[in-house]
MARLUMKOL-620021 format. One record per residue (C-alpha): x, y, z; chain. Coordinates in Angstrom, 2 decimals, always signed. Each point is the difference from the previous one (the first is absolute). Layout:
BEGIN
ATOM      px      py      pz chain
ATOM       X       Y       Z     A
...
This chain:
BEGIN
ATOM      px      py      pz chain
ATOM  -24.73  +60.38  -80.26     A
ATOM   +2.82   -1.52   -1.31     A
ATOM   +1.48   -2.35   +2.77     A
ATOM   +3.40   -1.26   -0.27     A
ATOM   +0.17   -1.83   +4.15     A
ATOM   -1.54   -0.15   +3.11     A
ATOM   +1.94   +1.89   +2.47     A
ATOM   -0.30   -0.12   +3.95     A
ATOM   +1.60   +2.56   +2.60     A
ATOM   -0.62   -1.21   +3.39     A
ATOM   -4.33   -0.19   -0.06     A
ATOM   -0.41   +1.46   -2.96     A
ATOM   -0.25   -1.89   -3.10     A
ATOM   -0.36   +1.95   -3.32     A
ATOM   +1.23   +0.03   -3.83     A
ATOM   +3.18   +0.55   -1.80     A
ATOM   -1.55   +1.73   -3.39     A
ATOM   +1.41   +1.64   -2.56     A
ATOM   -0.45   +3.57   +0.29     A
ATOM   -1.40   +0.74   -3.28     A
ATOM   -3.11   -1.10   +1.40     A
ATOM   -0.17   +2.84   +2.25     A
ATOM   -1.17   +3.35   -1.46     A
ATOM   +2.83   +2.14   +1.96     A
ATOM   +1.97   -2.03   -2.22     A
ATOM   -1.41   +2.06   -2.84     A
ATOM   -0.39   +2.70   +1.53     A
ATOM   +3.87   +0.25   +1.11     A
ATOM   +0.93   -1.18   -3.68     A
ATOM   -1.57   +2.95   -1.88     A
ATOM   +1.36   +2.38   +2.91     A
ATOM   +3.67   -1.02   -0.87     A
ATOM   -0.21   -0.20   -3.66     A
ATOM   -1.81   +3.72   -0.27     A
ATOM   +2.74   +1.12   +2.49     A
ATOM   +2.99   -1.54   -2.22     A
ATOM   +1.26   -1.80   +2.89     A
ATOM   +2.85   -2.26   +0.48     A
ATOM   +0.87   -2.29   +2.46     A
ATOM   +3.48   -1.68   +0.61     A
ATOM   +0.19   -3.57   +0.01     A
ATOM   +2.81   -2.54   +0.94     A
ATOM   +1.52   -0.59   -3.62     A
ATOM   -1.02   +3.69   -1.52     A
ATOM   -3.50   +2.51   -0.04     A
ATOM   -3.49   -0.51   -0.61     A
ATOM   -1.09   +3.07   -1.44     A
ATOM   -4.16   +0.88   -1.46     A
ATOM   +0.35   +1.64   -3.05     A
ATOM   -3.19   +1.83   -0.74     A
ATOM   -0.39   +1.49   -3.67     A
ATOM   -1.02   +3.85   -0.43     A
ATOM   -3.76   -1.16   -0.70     A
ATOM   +0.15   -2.34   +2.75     A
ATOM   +1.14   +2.20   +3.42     A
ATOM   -3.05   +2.09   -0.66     A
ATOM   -2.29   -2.91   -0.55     A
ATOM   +1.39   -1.63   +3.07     A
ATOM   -0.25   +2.57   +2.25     A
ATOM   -3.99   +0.27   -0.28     A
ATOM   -0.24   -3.66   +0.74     A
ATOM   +2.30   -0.30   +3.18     A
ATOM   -3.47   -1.17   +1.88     A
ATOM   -1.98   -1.51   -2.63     A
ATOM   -1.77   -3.47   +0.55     A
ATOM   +2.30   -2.59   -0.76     A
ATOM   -1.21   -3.46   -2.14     A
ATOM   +1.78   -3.17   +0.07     A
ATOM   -0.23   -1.29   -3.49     A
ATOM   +0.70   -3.77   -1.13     A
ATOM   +3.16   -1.20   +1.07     A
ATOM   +2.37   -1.25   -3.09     A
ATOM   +2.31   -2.86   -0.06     A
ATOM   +2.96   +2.69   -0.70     A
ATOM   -1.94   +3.40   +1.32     A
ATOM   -2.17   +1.55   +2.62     A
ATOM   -2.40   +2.65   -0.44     A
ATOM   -2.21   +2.96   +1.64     A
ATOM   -1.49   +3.25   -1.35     A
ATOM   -0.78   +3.10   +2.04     A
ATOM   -2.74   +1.36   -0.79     A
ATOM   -0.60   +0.36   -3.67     A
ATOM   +3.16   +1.72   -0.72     A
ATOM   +2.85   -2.86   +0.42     A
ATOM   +0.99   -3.09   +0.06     A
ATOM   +3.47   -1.32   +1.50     A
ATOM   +1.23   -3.17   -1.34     A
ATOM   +2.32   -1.52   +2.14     A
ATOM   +2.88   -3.08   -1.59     A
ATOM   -0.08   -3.46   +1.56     A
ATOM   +2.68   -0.66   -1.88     A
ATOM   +3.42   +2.13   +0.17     A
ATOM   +2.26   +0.45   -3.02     A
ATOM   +3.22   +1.70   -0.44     A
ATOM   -0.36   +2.49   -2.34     A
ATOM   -2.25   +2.87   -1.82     A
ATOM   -3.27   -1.43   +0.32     A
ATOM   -2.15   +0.18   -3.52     A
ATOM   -3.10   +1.12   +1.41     A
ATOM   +1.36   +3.04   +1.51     A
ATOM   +1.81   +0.97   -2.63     A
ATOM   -2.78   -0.18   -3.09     A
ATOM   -1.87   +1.20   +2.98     A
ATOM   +2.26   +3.44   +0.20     A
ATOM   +0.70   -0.24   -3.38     A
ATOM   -3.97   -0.11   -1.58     A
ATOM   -1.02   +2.85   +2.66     A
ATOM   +2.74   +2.13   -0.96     A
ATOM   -1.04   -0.55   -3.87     A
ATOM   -3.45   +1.03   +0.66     A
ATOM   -1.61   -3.22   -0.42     A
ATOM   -3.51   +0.31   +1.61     A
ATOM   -1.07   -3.77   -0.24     A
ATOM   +2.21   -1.53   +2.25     A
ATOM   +0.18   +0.89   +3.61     A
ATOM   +2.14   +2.81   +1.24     A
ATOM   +3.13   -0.63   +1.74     A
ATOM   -0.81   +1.96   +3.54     A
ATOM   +3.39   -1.41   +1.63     A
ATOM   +2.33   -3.17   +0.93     A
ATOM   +1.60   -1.76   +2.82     A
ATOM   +3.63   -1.73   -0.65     A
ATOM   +2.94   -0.89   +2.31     A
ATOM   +3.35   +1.44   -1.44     A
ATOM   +2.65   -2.96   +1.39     A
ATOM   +3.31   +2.16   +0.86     A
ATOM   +1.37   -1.60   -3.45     A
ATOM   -2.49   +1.95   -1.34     A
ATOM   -2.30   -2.54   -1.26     A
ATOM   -3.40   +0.68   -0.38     A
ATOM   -3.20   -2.10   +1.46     A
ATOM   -3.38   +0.87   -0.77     A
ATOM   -2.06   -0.73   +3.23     A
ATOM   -3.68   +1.95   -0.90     A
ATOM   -1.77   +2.40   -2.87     A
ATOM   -2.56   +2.03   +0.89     A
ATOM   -2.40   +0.62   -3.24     A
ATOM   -2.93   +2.72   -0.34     A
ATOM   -3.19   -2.14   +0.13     A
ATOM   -2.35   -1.01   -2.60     A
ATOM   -3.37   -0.84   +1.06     A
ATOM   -1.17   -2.64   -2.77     A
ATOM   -0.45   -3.65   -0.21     A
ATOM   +3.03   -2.25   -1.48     A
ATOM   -0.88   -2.20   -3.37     A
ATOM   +1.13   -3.60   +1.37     A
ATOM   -1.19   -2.17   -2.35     A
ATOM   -1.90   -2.45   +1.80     A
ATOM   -1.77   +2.90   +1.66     A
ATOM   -1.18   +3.59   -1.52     A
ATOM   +0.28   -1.35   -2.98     A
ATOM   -2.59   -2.26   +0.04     A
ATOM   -2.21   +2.31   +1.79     A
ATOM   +0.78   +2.49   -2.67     A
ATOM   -1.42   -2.41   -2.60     A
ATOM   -2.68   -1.47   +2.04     A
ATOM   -0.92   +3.87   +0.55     A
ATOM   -0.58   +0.82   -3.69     A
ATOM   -1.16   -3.61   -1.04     A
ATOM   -2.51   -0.57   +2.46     A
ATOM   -2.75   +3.42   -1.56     A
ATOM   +0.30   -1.89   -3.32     A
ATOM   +0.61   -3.32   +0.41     A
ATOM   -1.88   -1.17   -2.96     A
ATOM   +2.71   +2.42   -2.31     A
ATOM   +2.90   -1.26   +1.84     A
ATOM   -0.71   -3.63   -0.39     A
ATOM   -1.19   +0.45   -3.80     A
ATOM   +2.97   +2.96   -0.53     A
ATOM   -3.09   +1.55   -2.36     A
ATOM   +1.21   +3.17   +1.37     A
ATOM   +3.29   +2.02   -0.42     A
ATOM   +0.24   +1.66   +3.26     A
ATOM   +0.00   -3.39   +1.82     A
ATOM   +3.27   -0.31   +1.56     A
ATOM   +0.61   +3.47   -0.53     A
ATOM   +0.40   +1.30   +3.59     A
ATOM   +3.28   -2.75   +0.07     A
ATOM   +1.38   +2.08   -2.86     A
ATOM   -0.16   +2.99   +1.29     A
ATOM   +1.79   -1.17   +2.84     A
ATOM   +2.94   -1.82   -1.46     A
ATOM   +0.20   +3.18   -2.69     A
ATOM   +0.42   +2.18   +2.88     A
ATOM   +2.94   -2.12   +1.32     A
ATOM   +1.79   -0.15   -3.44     A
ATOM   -0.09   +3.80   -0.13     A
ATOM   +1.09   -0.05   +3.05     A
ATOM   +2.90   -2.45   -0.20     A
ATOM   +0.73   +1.41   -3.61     A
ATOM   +0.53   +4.05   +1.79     A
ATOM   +2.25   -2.07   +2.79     A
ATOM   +1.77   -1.23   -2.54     A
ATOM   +0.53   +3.04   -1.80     A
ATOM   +1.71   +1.90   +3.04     A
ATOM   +2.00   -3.41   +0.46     A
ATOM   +0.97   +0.67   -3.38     A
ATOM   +1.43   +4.05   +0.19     A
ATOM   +3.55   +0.52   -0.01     A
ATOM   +1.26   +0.92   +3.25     A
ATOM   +2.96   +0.98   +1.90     A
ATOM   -0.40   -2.82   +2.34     A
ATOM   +1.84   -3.31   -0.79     A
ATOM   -2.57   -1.81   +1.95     A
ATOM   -2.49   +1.27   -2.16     A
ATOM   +1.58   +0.64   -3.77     A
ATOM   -1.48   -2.29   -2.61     A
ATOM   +2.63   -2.54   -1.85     A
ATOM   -0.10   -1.82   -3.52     A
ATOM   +0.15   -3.67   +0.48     A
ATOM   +2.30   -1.80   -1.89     A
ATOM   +0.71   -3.38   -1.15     A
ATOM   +1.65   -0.66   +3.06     A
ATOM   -3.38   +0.87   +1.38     A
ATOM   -2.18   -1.68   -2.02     A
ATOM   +2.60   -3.37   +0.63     A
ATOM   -1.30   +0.28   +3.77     A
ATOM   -3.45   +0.42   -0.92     A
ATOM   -0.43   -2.98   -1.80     A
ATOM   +2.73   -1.92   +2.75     A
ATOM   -2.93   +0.50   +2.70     A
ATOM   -3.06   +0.00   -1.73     A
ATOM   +1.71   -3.70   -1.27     A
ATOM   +0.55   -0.55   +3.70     A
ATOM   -3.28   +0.74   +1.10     A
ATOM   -1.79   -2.33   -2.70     A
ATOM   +2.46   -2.59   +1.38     A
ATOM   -1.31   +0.39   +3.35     A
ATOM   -3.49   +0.08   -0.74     A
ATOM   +0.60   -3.66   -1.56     A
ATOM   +1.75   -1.15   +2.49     A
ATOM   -3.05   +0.84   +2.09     A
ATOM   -2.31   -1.24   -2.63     A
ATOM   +1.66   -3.43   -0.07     A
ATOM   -0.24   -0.74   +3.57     A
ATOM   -3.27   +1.42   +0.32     A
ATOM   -1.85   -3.32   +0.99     A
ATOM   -4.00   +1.15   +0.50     A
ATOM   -1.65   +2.11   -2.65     A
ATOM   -3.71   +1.72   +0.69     A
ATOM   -1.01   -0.33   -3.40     A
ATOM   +1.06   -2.48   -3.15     A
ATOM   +0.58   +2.90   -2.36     A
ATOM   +2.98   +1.74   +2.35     A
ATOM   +1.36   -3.52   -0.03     A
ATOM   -0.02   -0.36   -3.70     A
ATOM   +0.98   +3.70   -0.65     A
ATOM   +3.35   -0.46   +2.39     A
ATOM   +1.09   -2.84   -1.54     A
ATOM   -0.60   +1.56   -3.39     A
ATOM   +1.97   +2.48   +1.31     A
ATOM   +2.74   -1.78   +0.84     A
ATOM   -0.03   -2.24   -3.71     A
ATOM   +0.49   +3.76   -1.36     A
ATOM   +3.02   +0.18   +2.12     A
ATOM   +2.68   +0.96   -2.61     A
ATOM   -1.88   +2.21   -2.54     A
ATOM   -1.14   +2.34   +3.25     A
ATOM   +3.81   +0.09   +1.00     A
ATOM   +0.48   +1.26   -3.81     A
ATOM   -2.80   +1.86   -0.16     A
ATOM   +0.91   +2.16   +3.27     A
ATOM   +4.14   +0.70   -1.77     A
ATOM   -1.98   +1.04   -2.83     A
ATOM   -2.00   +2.68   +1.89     A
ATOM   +2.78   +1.12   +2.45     A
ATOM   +1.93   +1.17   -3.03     A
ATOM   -2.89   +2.68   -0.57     A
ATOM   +1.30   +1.54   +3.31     A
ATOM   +3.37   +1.78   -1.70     A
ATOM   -0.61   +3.52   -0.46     A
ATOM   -2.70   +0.42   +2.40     A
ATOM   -0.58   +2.08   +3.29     A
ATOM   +1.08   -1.13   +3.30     A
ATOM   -1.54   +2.39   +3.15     A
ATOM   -0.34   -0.31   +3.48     A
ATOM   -3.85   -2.39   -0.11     A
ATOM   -2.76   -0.97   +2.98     A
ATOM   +1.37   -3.68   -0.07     A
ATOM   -2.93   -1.23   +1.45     A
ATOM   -2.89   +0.97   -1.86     A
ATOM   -3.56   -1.50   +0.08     A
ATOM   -3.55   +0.94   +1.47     A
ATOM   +0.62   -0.42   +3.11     A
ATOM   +2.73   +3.12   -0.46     A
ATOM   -2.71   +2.55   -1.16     A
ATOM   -2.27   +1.67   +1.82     A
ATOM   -3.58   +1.55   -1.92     A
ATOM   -1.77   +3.42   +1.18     A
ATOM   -2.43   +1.34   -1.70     A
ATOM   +0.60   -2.06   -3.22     A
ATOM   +3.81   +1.00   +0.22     A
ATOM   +2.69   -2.27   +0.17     A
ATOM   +2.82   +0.78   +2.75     A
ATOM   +3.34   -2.19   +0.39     A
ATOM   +1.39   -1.21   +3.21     A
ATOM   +2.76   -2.06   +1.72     A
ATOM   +3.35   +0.39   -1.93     A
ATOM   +1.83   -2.23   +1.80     A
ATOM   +0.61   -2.38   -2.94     A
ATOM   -0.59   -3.46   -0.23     A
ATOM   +0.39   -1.77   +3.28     A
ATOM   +2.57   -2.82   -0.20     A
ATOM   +2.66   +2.31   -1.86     A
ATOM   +2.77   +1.60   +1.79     A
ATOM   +0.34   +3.69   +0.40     A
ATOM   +2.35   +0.32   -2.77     A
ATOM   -2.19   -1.84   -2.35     A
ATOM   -3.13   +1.78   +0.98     A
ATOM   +2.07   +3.48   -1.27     A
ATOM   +1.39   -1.21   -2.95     A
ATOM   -1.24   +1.50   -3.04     A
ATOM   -2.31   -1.79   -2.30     A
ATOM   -2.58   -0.57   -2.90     A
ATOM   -3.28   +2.60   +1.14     A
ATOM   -1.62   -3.27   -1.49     A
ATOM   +0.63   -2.26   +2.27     A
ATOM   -3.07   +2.27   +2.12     A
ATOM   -2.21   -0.54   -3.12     A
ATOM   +0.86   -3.20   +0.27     A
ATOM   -0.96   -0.56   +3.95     A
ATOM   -3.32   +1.88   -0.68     A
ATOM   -0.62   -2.01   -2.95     A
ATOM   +0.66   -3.75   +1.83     A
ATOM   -2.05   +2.11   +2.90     A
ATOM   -3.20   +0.49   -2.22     A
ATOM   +0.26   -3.73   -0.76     A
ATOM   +0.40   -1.42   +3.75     A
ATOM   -3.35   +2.59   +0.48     A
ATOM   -2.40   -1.85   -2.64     A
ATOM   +0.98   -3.41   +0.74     A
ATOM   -1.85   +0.71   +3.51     A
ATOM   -3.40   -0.82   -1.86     A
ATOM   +1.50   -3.47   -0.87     A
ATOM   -1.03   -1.17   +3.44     A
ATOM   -3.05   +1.97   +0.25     A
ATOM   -3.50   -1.53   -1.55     A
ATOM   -1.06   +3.27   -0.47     A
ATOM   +0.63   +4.05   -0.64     A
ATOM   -1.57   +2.04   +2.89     A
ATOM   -3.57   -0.94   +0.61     A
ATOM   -0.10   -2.13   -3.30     A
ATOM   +0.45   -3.34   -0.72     A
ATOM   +1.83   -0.85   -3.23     A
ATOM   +1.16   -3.06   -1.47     A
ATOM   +3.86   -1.04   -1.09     A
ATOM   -0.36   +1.08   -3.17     A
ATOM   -1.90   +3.11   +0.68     A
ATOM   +3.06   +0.14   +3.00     A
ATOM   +2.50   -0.49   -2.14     A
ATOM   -1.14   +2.74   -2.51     A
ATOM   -0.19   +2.36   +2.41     A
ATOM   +3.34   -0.40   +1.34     A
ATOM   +1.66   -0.28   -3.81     A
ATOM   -1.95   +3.95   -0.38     A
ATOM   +1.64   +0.68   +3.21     A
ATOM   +3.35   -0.34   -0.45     A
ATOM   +0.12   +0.94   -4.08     A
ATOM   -1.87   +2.75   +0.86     A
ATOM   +1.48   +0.96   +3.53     A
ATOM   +3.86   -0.65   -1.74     A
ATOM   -1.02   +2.19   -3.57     A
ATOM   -1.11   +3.25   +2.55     A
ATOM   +3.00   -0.15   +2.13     A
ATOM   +2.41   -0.60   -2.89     A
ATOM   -1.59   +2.79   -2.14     A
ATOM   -0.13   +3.01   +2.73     A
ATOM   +3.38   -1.23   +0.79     A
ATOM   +1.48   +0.19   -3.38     A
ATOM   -1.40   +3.85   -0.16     A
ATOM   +0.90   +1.12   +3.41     A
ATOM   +4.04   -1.36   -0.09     A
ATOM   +2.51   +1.43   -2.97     A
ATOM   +0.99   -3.90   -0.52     A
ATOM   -1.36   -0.83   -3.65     A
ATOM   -2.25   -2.97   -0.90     A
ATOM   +2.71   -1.72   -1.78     A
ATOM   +0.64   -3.32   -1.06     A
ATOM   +2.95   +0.09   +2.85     A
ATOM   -2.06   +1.05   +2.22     A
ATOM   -2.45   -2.45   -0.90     A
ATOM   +2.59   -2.68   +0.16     A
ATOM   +1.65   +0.89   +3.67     A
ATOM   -3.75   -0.13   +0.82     A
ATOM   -0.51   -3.56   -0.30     A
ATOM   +3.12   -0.65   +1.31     A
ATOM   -0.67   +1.31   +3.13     A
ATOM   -3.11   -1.52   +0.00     A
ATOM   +1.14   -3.45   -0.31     A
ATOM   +2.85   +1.02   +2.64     A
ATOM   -3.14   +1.44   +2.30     A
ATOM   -2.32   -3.43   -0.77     A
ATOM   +3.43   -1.95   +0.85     A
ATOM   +0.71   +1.31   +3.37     A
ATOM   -3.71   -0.21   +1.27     A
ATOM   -0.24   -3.29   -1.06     A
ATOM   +3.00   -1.10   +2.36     A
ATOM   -1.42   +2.55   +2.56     A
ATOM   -3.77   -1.94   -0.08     A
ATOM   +1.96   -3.52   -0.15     A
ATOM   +1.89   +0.74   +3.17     A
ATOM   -2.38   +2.18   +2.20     A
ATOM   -3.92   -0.21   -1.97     A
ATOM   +0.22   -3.40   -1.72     A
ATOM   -4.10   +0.23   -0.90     A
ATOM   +0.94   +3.05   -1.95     A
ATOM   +2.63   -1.18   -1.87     A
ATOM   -2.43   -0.68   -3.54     A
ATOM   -0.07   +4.10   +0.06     A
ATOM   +3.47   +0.59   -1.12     A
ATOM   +0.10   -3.13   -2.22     A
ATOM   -3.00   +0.46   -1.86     A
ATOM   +1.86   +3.93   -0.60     A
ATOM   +3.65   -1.47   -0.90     A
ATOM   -2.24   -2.30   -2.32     A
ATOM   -1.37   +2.47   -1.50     A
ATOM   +3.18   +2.05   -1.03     A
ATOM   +1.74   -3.50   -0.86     A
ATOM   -2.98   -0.74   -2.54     A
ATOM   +0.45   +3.21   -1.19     A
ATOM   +3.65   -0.08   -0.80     A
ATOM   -0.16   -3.57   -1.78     A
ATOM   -3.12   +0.44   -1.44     A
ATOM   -1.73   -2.22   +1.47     A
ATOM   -2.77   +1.26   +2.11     A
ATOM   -0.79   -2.65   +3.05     A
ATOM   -4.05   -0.51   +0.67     A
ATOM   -1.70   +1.04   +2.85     A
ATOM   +1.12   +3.42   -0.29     A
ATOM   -2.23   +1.79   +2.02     A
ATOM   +0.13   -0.88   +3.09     A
């Protein structure tokens, strides 16, 4: 139960609690938003706006069980039955919220691997302003790919019958359950990408060229970011291991040619396709059924207003999420002595981990490239790594300010990318 006070009336003594704790809650939800009902409020209408698919759907449910899922920092959750699953906003905005939109947008386009839009809630202020209060999605009964979690039990899973091929990589299919996985998601990222990318009627929706002007903003906050993340380096005071230490501070010695090196890549952008993008994209945003990769949660990344949560962008900037994702995934063996039942030393650790990710990254990247009409080109190529060092940038000011132990992650990955662009590869690569 979700208690917010005690309360007393005389003798009796009880709880204040939210009611989406209590399943008439749910049950009265789904009622209004099959009926398409609105209710008047003090500055305008709250109306439930259930989609064609979704009255139908919603109607069957009106007395299913509801489930209480985990409570977000910005969201709560419930399912009922296994047929939805209402979402409801902690945190208010003005404006057309992004979730509800791709949302409406992807179900209307036919796009199967996302859940289907089955209705939303919003208050309509009498200056007609929008505010999305709730989103009620068709359920998917699977298990999400956090990367400290199922995917480690995915590995363990297909390392543990072999261990002795694993730890000795004697055998190609070692590793090879991973790649299915992260090929499924490219595919499926790469067919998101390629309804993103369809010319439309919609102006929310059309695709753009970007432009210098463009490009000039690009580099302005990937430069930005980098300058953040050394801000955070430099007054980052305890380090878990020497080689983060002596990484960040080669890091920050390369100061100037990564600053030059990120202009020269943000000039690949001209010419190249701007859509409506997830904005948030990593593991933790896919769900996997029977080997098959589904995308969720389109609200866009979480710190970023409304309006920059809509705004059109490079599809890569999801490769790179999922990419920088992959990464965050193998460096969980780094603090493990061994892989599933198994021990392993560092070196045998360490090789694991640099199979991992090459071999994780190359599967993703490849069923990605075929699934999406975006060519393999050397722009593309070059917008890549910029929003990879951009991606490495902000997580390591994120880990410096909220997961300080973490922080050699993202360093060790911006080190990586820096080497890369001056040519001068930093050692201990792999973990």
């Amino acid at each position: 139960m979700l208690a917010v006070a005690r309360v007393r009336r005389g003798r009796r003594v009880g709880l204040l609690t939210d009611a989406f704790a209590l399943p008439s809650f749910g049950h009265r939800f789904v009622a209004c938003l099959a009926s398409g009902k609105e209710l008047a409020s003090n500055d305008g209408v709250v109306r439930f706006q259930p989609t064609e698919t979704g009255r139908s759907r919603l109607d069957a449910i009106l007395k299913a069980e509801v489930n209480l899922l985990a409570v977000e920092a910005s969201n709560s959750l419930l399912t009922l039955g296994d047929v939805a699953m209402v979402k409801i906003y902690r945190r208010v905005s003005a404006g057309e919220h992004p979730e509800a939109e791709m949302e409406r947008y992807l179900t209307k386009e036919g796009f199967t691997h996302a859940p289907l839009l089955l209705g939303d809630v919003i208050r309509v202020a009498s200056d007609g302003t929008p505010f999305t209060l709730a989103i009620a999605l068709g359920f998917v009964r699977t298990k999400v790919m956090h990367g400290r979690g199922s995917w480690i039990t995915s590995i363990e899973r297909s390392t543990c019958s072999r261990p002795q091929q694993v730890l000795t990589f004697q055998n190609p299919i070692c590793l090879s359950d991973c790649e299915a996985i992260v090929a499924a998601i490219g595919t499926r990222l790469g067919e998101l990408h390629a309804i993103l990318s369809h010319q439309t009627s919609d102006p929310a929706f059309a695709p753009e060229v970007a432009d210098a002007s463009a490009a000039a903003d690009w580099a302005r906050k990937a430069v930005e970011r980098v300058q953040t993340a050394f801000e955070a380096i430099s007054a980052q005071r305890v380090w878990e291991r020497d080689q983060d230490r002596d990484r960040a501070q080669t890091l920050l010695s390369q100061s100037d040619s990564i600053f030059e090196a990120i202009r020269d890549l943000a000039g690949s952008a001209v010419g190249t396709l701007m859509t409506r993008i997830h904005g948030d994209f990593h593991l933790g945003q896919v769900l996997v059924k029977d080997g098959d990769a589904y995308i969720i949660d389109f609200e866009g990344e979480p710190n970023a207003s409304i309006v920059e949560r809509r705004t059109k962008a490079s599809p890569l900037r999801d490769v790179a999420g999922l990419l920088r994702s992959i990464d965050y995934a193998g460096a969980t063996f780094v603090e493990r002595e061994g892989i599933g039942a198994v021990p392993v030393d560092a070196a045998q650790r360490d090789h694991l981990l640099t199979q991992f990710r090459a071999r994780a990254a190359a599967a993703f990247l490849r069923a990605y490239w075929q699934a999406t009409p975006s060519r393999n080109s050397a722009a593309a190529r070059n917008l890549l790594d910029l929003f990879l060092i951009e991606k490495a940038a902000y997580e390591i000011a994120y880990e410096a300010a909220h997961r300080p132990t973490w922080i050699g992650v993202p360093v060790a990955g911006l080190a990586r990318m820096a080497g890369r662009m001056t040519g001068k590869e930093t050692r201990g690569q792999n973990d």
